[in-house]
C-alpha positions in Angstrom: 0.0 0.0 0.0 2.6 2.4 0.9 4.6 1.8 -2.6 1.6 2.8 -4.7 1.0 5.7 -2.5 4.7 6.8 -2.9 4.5 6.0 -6.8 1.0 8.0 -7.1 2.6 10.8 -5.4 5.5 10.6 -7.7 3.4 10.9 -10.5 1.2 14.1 -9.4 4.4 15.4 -8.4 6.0 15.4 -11.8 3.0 15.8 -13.5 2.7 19.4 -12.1 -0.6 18.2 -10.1 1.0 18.5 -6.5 4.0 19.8 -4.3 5.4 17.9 -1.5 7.2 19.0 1.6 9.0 17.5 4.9 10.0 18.1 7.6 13.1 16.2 9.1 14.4 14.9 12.2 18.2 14.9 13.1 18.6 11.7 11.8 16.9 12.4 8.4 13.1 11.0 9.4 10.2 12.6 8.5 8.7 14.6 11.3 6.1 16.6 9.2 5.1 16.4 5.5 3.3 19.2 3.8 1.7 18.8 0.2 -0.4 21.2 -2.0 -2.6 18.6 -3.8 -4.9 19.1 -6.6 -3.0 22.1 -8.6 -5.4 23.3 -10.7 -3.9 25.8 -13.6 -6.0 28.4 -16.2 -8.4 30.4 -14.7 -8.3 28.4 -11.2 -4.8 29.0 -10.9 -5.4 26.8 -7.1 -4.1 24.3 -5.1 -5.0 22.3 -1.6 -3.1 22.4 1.3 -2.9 19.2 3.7 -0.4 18.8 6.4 0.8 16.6 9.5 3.1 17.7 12.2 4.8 14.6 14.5 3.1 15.1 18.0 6.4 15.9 19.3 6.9 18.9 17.3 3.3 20.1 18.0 2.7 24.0 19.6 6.2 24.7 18.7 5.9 26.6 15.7 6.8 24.6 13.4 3.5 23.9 11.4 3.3 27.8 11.0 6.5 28.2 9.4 6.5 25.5 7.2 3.3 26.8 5.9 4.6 30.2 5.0 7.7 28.1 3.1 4.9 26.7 1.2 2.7 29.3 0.5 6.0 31.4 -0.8 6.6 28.5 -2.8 3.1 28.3 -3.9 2.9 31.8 -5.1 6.8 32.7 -6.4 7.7 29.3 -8.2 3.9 28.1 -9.0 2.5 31.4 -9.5 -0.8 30.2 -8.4 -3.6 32.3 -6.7 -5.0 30.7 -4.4 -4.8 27.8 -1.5 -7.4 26.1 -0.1 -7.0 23.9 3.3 -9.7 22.2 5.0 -9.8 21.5 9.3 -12.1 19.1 11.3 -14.1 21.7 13.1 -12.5 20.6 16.4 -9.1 21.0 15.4 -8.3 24.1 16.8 -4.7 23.8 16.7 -4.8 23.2 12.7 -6.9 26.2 12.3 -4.2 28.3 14.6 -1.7 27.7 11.7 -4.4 28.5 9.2 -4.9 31.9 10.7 -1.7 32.7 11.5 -0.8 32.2 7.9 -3.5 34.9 6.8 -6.0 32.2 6.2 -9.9 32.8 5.8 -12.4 31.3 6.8 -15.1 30.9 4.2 -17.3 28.5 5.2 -18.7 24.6 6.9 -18.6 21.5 3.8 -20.8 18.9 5.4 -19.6 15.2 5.4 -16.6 16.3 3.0 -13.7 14.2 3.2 -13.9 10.0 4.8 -11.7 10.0 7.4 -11.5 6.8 10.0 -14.3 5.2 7.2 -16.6 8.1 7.9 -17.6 11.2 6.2 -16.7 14.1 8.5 -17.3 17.9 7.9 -14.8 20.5 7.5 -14.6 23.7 8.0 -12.9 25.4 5.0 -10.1 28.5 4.9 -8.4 30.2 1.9 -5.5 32.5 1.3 -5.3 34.6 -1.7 -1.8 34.4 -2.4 -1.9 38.3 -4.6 -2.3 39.8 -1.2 1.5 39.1 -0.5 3.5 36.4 1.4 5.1 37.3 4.7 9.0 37.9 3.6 11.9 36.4 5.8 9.9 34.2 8.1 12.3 32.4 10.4 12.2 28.7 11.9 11.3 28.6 14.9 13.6 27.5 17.6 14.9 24.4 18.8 15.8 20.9 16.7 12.9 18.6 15.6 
């Protein structure tokens, strides 16, 4: 299972579909990954953002800077307009990054993604990424 998910990301990666980011430990794991998903180009000019943190790394600002990497990315090497990112509506932590990353709120999708087998709303953000990315963000401190 894992090999077709690593060729399938491959594949959307070179394909100009998706972006995909990590964080790494010391010792070269993963601690985080970060992907913009579904690039859309034309008159869309969008993208999805999904994310995971290791627990460890959690409330330490990580998440929040790795976001504004990818949003620069997103809008100075894609040149796309806009990214999307959807939160469970009781992750509050998730939606902390969203917000701190100039995120919107723009509105509740019922039942929109299965997670766990069941379809669970989301509450969904955007950032328009013409209203400028935040210049010289730093990583935060410590080592993951």
């Amino acid at each position: 299972m894992q090999d077709a998910d690593v060729r399938r990301s491959l594949a959307e990666t070179s394909s100009g579909r998706a972006a995909r980011f990590v964080i790494e430990g010391p010792e070269g794991e993963i601690r985080g990954r970060f992907n913009l998903n579904g690039i859309v180009r034309g008159a869309f000019d969008n993208a999805d953002l999904g994310y995971w943190v290791d627990a460890r790394l959690q409330g330490r600002g990580f998440a929040s800077a790795a976001v504004a990497h990818v949003l620069g990315y997103a809008r100075h090497e894609l040149g796309l307009h806009r990214v999307q990112a959807g939160t469970l509506p009781h992750n509050l932590a998730s939606q902390r990054v969203l917000a701190a990353n100039g995120f919107t709120r723009i509105g509740l999708a019922p039942r929109y993604l299965k997670i766990a087998g069941e379809w669970q709303d989301h509450i969904l953000f955007q950032r328009l990424l013409e209203e400028g990315i935040s210049e010289g963000i730093s990583a935060p401190s410590g080592r993951p």
